[in-house]
ChimeraX commands (.cxc) that place a marker at each C-alpha (Angstrom):
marker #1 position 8.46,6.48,14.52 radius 0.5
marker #1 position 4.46,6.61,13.48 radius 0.5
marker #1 position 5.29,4.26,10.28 radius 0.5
marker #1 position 7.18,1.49,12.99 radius 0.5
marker #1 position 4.37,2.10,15.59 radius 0.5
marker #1 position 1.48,1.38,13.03 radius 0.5
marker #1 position 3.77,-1.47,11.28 radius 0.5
marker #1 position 4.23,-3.52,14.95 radius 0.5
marker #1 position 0.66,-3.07,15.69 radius 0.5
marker #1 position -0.16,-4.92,11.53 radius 0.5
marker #1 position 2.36,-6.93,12.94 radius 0.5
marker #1 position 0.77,-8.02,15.97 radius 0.5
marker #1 position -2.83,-8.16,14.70 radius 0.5
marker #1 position -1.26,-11.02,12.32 radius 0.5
marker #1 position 0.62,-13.22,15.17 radius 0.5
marker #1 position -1.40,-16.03,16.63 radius 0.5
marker #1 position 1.27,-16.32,19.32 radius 0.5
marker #1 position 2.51,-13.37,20.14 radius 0.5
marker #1 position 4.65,-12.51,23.51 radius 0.5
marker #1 position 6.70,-10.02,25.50 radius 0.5
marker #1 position 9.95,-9.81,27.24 radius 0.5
marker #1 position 10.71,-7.04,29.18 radius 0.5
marker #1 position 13.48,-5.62,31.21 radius 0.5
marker #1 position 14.71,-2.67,33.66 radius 0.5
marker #1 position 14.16,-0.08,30.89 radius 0.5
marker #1 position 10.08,-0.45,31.18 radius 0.5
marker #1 position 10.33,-0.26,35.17 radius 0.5
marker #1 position 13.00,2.63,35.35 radius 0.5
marker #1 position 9.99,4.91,34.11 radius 0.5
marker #1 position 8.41,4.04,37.65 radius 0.5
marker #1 position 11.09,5.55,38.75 radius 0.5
marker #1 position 13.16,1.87,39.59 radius 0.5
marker #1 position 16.66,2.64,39.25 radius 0.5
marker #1 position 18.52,-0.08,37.26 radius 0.5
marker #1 position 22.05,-1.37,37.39 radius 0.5
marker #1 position 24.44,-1.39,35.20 radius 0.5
marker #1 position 23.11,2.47,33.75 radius 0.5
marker #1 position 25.04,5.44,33.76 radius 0.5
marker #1 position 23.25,6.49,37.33 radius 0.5
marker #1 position 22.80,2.93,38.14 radius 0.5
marker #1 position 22.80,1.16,41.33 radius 0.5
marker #1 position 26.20,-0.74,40.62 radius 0.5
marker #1 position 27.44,1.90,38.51 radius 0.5
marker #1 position 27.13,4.17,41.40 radius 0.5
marker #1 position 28.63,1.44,44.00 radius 0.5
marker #1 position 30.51,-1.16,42.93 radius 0.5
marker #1 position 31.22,-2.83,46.39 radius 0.5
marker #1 position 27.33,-3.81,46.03 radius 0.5
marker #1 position 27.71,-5.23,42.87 radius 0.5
marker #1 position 30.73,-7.07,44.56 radius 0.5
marker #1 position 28.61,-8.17,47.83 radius 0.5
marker #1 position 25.65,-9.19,45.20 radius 0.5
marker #1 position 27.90,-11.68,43.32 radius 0.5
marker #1 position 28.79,-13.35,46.56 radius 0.5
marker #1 position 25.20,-13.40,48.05 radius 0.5
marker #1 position 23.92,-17.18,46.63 radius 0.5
marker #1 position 27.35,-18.67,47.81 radius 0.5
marker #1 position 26.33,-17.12,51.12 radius 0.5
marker #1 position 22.90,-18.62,51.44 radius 0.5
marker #1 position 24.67,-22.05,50.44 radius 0.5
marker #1 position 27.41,-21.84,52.81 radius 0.5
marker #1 position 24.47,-20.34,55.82 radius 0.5
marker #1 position 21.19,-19.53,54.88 radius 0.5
marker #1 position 20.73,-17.86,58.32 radius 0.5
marker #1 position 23.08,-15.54,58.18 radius 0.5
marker #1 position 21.93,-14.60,54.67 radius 0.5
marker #1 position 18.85,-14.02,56.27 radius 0.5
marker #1 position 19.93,-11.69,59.15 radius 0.5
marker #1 position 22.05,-9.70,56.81 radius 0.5
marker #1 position 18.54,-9.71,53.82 radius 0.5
marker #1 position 16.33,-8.46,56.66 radius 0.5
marker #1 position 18.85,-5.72,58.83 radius 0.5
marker #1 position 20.55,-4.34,55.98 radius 0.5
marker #1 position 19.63,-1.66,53.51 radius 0.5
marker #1 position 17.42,-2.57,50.29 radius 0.5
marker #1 position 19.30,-1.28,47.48 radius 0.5
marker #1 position 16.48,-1.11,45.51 radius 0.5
marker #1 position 14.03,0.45,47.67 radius 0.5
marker #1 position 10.45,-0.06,49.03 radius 0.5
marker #1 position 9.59,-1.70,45.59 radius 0.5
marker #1 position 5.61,-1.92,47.57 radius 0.5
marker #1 position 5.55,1.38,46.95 radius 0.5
marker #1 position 5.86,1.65,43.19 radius 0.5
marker #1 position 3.70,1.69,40.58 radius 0.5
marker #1 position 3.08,0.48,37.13 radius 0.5
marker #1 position 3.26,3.27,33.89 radius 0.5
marker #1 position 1.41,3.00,30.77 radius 0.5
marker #1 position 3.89,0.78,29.60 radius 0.5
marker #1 position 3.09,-1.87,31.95 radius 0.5
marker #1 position -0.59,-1.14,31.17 radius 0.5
marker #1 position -0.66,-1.57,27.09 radius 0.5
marker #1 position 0.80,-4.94,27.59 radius 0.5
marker #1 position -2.00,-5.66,30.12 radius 0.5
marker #1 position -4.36,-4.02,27.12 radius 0.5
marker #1 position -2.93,-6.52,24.78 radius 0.5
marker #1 position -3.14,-9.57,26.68 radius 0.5
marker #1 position -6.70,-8.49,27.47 radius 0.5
marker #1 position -7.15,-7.83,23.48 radius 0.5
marker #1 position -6.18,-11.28,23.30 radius 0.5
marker #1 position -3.04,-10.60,21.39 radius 0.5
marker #1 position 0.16,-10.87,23.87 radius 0.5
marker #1 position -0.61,-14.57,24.85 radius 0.5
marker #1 position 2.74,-14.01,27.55 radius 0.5
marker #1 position 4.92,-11.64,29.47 radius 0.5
marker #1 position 8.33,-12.69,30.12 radius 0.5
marker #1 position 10.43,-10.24,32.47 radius 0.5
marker #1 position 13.97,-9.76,33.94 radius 0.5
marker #1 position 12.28,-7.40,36.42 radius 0.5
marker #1 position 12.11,-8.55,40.01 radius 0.5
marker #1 position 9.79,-5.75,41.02 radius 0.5
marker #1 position 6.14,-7.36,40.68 radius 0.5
marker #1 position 5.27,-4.05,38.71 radius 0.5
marker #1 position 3.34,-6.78,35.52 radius 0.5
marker #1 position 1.29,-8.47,38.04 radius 0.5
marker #1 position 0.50,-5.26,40.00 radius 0.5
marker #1 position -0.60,-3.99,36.62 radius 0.5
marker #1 position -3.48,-7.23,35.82 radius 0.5
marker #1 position -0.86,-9.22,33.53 radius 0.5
marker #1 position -3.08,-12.58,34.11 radius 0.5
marker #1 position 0.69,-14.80,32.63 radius 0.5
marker #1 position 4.13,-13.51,33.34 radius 0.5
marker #1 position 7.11,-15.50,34.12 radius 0.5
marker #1 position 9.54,-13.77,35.92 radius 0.5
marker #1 position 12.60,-14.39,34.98 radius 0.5
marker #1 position 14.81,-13.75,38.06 radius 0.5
marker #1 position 12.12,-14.32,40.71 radius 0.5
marker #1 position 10.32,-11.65,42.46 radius 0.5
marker #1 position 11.05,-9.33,45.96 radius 0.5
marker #1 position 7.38,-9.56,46.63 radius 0.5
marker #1 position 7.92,-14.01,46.78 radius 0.5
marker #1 position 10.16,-16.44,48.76 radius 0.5
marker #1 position 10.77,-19.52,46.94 radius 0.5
marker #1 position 11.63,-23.25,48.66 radius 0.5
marker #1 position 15.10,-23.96,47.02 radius 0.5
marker #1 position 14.13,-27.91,47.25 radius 0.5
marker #1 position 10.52,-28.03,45.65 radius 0.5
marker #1 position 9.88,-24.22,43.69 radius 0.5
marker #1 position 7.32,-23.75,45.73 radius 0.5
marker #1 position 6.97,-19.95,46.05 radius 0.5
marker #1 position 5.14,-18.17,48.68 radius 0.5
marker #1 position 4.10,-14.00,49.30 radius 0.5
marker #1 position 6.50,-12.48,51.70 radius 0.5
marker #1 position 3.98,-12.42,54.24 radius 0.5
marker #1 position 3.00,-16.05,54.05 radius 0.5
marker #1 position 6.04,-15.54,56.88 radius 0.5
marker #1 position 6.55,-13.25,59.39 radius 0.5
marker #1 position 10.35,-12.75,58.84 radius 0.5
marker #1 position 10.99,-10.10,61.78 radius 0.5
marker #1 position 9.17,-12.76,64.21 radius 0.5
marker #1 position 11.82,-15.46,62.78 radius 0.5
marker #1 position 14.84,-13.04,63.15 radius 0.5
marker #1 position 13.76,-12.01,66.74 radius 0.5
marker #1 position 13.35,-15.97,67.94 radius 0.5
marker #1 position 16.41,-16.79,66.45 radius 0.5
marker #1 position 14.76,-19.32,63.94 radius 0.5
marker #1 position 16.09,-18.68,60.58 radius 0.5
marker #1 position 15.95,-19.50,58.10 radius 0.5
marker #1 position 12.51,-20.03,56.79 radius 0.5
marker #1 position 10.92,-23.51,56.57 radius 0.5
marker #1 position 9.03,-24.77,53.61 radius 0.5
marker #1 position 5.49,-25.84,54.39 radius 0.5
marker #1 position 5.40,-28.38,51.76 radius 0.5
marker #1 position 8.65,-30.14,51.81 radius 0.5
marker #1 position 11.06,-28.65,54.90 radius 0.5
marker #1 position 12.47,-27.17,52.59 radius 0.5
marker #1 position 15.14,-24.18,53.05 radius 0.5
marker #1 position 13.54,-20.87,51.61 radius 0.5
marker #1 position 15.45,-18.11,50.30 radius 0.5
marker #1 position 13.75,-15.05,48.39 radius 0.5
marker #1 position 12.33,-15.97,45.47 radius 0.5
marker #1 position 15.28,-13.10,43.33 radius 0.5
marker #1 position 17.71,-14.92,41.16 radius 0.5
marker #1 position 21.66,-14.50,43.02 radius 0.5
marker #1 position 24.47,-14.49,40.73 radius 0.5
marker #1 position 25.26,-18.34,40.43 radius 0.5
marker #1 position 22.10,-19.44,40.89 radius 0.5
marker #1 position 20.41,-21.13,38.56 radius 0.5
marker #1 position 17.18,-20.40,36.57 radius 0.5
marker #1 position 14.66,-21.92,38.72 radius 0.5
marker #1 position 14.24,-25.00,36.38 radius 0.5
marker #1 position 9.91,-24.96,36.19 radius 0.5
marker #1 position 10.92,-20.84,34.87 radius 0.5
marker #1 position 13.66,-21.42,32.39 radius 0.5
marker #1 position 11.34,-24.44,31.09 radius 0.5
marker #1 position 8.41,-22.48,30.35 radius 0.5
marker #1 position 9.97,-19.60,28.59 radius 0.5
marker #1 position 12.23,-21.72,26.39 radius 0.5
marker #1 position 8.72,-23.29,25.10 radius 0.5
marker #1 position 7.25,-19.81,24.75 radius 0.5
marker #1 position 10.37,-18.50,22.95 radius 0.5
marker #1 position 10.14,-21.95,20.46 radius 0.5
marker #1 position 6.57,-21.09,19.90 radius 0.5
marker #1 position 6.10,-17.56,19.34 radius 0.5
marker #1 position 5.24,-16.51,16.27 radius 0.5
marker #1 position 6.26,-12.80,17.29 radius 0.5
marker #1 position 8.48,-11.64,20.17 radius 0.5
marker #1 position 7.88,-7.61,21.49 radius 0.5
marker #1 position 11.18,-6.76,23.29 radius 0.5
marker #1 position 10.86,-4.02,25.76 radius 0.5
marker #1 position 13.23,-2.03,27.78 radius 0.5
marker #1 position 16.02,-4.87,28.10 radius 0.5
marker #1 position 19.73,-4.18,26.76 radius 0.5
marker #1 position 19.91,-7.66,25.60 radius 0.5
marker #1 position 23.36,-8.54,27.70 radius 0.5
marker #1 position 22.41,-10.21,30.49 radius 0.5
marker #1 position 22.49,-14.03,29.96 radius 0.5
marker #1 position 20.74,-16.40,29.67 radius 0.5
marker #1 position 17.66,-14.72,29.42 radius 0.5
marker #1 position 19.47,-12.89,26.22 radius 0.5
marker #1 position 19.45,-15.85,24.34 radius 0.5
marker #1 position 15.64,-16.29,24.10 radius 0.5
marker #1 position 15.36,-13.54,20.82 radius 0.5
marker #1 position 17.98,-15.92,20.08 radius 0.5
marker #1 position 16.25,-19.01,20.39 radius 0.5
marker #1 position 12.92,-17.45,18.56 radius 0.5
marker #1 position 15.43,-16.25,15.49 radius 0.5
marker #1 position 15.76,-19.99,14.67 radius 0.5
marker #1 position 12.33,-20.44,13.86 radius 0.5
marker #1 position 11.87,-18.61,10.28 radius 0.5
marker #1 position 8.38,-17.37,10.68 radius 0.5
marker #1 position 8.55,-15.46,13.40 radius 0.5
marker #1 position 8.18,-11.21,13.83 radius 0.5
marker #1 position 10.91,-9.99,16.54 radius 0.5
marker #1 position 10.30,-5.73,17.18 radius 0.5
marker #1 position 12.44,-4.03,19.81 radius 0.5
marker #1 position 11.09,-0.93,21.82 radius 0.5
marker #1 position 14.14,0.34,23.76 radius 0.5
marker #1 position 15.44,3.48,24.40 radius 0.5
marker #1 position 18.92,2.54,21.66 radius 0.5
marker #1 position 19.83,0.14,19.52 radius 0.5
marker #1 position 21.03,-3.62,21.73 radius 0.5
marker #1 position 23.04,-6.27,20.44 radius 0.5
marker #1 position 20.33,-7.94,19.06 radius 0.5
marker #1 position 19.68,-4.73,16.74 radius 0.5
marker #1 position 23.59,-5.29,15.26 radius 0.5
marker #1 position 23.35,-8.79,15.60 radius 0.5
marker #1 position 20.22,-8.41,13.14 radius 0.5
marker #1 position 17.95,-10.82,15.83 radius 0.5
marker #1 position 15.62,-7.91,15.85 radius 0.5
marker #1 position 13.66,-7.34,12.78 radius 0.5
marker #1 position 13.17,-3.84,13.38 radius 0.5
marker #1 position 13.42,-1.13,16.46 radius 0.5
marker #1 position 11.25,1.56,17.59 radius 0.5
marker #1 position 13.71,3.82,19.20 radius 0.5
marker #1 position 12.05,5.81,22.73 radius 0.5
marker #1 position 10.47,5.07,25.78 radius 0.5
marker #1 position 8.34,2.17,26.35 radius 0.5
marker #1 position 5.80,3.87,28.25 radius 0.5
marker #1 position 5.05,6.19,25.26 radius 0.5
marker #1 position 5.57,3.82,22.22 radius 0.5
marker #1 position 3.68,0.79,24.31 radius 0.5
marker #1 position 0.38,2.53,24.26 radius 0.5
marker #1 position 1.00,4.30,20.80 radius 0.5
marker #1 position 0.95,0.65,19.29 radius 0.5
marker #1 position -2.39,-0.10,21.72 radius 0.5
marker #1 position -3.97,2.80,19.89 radius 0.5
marker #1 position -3.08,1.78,16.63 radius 0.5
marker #1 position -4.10,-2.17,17.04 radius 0.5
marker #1 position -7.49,-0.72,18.52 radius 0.5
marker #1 position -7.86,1.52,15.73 radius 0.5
marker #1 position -6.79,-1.17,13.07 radius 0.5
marker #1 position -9.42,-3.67,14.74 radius 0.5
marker #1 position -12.52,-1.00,13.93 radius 0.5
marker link #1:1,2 radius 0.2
marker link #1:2,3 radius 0.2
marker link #1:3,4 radius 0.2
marker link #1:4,5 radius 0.2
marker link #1:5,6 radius 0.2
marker link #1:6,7 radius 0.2
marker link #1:7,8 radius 0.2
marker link #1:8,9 radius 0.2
marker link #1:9,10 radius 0.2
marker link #1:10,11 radius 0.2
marker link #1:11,12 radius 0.2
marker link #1:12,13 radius 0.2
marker link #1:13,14 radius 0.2
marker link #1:14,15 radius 0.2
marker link #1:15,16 radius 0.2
marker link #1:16,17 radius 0.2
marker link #1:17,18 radius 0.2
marker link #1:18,19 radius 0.2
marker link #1:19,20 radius 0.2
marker link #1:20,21 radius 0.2
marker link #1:21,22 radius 0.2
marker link #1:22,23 radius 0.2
marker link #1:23,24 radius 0.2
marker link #1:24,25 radius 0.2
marker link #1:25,26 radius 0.2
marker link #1:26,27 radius 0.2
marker link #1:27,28 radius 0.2
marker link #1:28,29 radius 0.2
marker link #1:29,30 radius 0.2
marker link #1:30,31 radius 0.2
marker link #1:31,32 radius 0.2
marker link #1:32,33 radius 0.2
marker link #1:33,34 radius 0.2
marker link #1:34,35 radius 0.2
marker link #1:35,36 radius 0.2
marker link #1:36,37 radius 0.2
marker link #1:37,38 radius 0.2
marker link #1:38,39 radius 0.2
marker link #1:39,40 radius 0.2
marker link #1:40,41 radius 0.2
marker link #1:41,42 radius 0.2
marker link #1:42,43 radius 0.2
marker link #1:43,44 radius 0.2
marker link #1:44,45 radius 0.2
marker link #1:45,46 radius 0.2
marker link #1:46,47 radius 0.2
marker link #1:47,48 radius 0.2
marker link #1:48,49 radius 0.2
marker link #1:49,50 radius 0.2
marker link #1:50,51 radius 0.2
marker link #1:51,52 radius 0.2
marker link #1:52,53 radius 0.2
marker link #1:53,54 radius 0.2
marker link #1:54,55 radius 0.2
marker link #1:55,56 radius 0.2
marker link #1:56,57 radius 0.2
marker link #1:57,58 radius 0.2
marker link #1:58,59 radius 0.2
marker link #1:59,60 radius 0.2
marker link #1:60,61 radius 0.2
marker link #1:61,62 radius 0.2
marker link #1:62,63 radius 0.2
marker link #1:63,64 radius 0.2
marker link #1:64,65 radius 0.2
marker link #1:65,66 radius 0.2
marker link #1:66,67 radius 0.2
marker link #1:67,68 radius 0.2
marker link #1:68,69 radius 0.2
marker link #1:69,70 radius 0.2
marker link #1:70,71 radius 0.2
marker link #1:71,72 radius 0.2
marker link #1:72,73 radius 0.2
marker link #1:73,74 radius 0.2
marker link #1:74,75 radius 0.2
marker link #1:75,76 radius 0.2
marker link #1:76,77 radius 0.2
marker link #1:77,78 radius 0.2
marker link #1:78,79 radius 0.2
marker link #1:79,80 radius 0.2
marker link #1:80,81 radius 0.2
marker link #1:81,82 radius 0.2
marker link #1:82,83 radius 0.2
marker link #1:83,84 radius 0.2
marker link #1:84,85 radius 0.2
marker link #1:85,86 radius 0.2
marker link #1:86,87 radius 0.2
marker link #1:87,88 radius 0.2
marker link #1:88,89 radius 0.2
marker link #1:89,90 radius 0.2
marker link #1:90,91 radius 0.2
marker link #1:91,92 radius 0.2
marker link #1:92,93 radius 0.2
marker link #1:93,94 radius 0.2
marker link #1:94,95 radius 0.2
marker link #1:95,96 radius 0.2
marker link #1:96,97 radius 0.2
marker link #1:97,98 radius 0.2
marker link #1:98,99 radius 0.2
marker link #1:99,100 radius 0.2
marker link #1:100,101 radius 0.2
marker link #1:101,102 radius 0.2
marker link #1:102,103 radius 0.2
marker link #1:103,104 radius 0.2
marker link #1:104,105 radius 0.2
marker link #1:105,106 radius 0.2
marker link #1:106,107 radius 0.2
marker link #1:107,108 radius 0.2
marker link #1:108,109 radius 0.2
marker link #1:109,110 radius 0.2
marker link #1:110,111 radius 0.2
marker link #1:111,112 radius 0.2
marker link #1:112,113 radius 0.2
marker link #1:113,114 radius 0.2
marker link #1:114,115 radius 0.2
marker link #1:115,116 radius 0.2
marker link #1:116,117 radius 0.2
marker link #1:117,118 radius 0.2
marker link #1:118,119 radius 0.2
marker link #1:119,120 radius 0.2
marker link #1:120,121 radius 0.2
marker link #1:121,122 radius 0.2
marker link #1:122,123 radius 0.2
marker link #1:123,124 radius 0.2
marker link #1:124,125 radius 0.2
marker link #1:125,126 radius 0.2
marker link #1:126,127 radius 0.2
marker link #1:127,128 radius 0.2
marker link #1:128,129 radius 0.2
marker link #1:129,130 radius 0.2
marker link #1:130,131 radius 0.2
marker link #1:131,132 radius 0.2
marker link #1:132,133 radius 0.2
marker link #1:133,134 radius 0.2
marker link #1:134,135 radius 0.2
marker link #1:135,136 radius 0.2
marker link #1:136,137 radius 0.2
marker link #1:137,138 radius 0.2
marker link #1:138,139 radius 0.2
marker link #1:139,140 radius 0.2
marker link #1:140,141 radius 0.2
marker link #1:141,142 radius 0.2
marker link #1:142,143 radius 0.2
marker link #1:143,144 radius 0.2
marker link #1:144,145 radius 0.2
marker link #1:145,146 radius 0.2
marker link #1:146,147 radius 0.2
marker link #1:147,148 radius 0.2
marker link #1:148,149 radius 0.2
marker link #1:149,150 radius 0.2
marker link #1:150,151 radius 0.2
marker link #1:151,152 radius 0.2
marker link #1:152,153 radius 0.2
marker link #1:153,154 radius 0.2
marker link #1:154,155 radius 0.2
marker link #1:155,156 radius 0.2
marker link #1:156,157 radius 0.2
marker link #1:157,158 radius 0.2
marker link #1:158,159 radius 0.2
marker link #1:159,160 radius 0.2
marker link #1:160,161 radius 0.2
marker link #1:161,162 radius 0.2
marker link #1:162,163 radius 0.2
marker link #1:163,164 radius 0.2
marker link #1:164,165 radius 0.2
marker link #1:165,166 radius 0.2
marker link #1:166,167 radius 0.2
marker link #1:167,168 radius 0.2
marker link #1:168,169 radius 0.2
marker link #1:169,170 radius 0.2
marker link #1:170,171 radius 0.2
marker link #1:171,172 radius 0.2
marker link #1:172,173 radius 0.2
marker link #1:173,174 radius 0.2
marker link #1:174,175 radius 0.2
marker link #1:175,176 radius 0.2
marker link #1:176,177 radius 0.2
marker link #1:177,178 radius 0.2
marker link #1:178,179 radius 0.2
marker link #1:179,180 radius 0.2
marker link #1:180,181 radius 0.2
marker link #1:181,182 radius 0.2
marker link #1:182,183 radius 0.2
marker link #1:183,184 radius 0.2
marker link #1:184,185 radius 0.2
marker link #1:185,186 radius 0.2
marker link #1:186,187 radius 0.2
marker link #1:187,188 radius 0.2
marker link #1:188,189 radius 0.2
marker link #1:189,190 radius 0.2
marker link #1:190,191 radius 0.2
marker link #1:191,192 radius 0.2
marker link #1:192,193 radius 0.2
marker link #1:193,194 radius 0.2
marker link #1:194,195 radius 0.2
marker link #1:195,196 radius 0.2
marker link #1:196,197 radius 0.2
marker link #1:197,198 radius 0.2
marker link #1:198,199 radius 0.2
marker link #1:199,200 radius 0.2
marker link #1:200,201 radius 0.2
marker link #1:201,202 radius 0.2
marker link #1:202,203 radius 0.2
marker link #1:203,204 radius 0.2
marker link #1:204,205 radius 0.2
marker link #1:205,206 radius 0.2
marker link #1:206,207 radius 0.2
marker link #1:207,208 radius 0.2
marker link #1:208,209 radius 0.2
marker link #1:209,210 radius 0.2
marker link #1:210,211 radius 0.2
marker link #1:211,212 radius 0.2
marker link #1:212,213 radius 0.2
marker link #1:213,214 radius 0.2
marker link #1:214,215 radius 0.2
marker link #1:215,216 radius 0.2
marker link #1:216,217 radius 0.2
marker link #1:217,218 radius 0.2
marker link #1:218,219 radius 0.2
marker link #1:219,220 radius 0.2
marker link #1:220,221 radius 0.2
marker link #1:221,222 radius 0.2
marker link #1:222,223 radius 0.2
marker link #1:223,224 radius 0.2
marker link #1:224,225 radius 0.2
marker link #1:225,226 radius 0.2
marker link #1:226,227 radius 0.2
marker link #1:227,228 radius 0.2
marker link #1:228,229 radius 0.2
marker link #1:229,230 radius 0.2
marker link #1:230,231 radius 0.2
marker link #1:231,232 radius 0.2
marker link #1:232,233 radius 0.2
marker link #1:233,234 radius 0.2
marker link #1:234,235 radius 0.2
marker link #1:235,236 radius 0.2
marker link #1:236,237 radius 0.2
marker link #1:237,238 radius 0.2
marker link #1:238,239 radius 0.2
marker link #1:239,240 radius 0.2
marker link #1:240,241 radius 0.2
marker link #1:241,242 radius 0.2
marker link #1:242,243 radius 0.2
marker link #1:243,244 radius 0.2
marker link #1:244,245 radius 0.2
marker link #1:245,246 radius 0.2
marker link #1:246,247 radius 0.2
marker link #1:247,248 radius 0.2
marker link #1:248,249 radius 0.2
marker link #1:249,250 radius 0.2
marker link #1:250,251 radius 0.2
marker link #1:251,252 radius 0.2
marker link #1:252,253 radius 0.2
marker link #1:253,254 radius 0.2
marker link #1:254,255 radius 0.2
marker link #1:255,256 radius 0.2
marker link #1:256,257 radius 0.2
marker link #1:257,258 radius 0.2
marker link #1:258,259 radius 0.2
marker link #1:259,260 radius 0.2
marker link #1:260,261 radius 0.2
marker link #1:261,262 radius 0.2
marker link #1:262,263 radius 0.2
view
């Protein structure tokens, strides 16, 4: 593991355009349980899994009673508010700041990069800490509205300030699609990059899957996994190499090692 961990930081030190995409794998070490894992939340329930595939058909069909139900029924995941970034959240903010990781891309809905000082992340599938206007993309903090107020006066849903919009939270649904300004950004960043640092993702969940995919076309370009065991894009030879563990203890291994490299 030392040789891989000193060979991605040579790596890195080389990119000009280097990025990050990260998944539920570098936020279940802040103790965020994931999904589809064998103590996952859908794992564990499947009738949520069930109720989550039919939640953006929902807000189509009434947005207000999505609301009610969002904001009187248990959080699967938590008070997210309360959790905190771990050292693997923190060496990617060390390499952005080293000016090395030029973007963070992320699955994770849990605000845990931004929390941490990432200065650019696109997230992915949206964020519990936003709401997001469904007509314009304008996104808002949750307590640009007060929600409870709205569900006590009966006047759900939320408004858009900008356009009148309908707002739902800003969190991806199943069969919704990637908000467009999101999914255009990170196709450039994965067309650019001249190295990709995968962390914590197991690669399955499309479409944000098939950016490794979309880097791979490019020739010159460095793609280095860091998940706990070999994905699909380890078979699928996408990755170049993979450092096998967690990402809160191989993350700052390679910070130490660029640091040390640099003098």
């Amino acid at each position: 593991m030392e040789q891989l961990i000193e060979k991605a930081a040579r790596d890195l030190l080389k990119a000009k355009h280097a990025i990050a995409l990260t998944g539920a794998g570098i936020s279940t070490e802040s103790g965020i349980p994931d999904f589809r894992g064998p103590q996952g939340i859908w794992t564990k329930n499947p009738e949520a899994e069930r109720k989550a595939y039919e939640g953006y058909q929902r807000f189509m069909e009434d947005p207000k009673s999505y609301w009610e139900s969002a904001l009187t029924g248990p959080n699967l995941l938590g008070n997210l508010a309360d959790r905190m970034p771990n050292p693997g959240h923190y060496a990617l903010v060390e390499l952005e700041k080293l000016g090395i990781i030029k973007c963070v891309l992320t699955q994770n809905v849990d605000g845990l990069h931004e929390k941490a000082g990432i200065k650019r992340v696109l997230e992915y599938h949206g964020s519990v800490m936003k709401l997001r206007c469904v007509s314009c993309n304008a996104r808002f903090g949750r307590d640009a509205f007060d929600l409870l107020a709205l569900l006590r006066e009966n006047r759900l849903p939320p408004r858009c300030p900008e356009c009148n919009g309908v707002v739902k939270s800003d969190t991806v649904s199943f069969g919704e699609p990637i908000p467009a300004d999101v999914a255009q950004q990170s196709f450039e960043e994965a067309q650019r990059c001249d190295l990709m640092l995968i962390c914590g993702t197991s690669a399955v969940v499309f479409p944000f899957a098939s950016l490794p995919r979309v880097a791979r076309q490019r020739r010159a370009v460095t793609i280095i996994e860091v998940n706990a065991e070999p994905t699909p894009l380890t078979y699928e030879r996408i990755s170049d190499y993979l450092i096998a563990g967690k990402t809160g203890e191989i993350l700052p291994g390679i910070v130490e090692a660029v640091k040390r490299m640099r003098g």
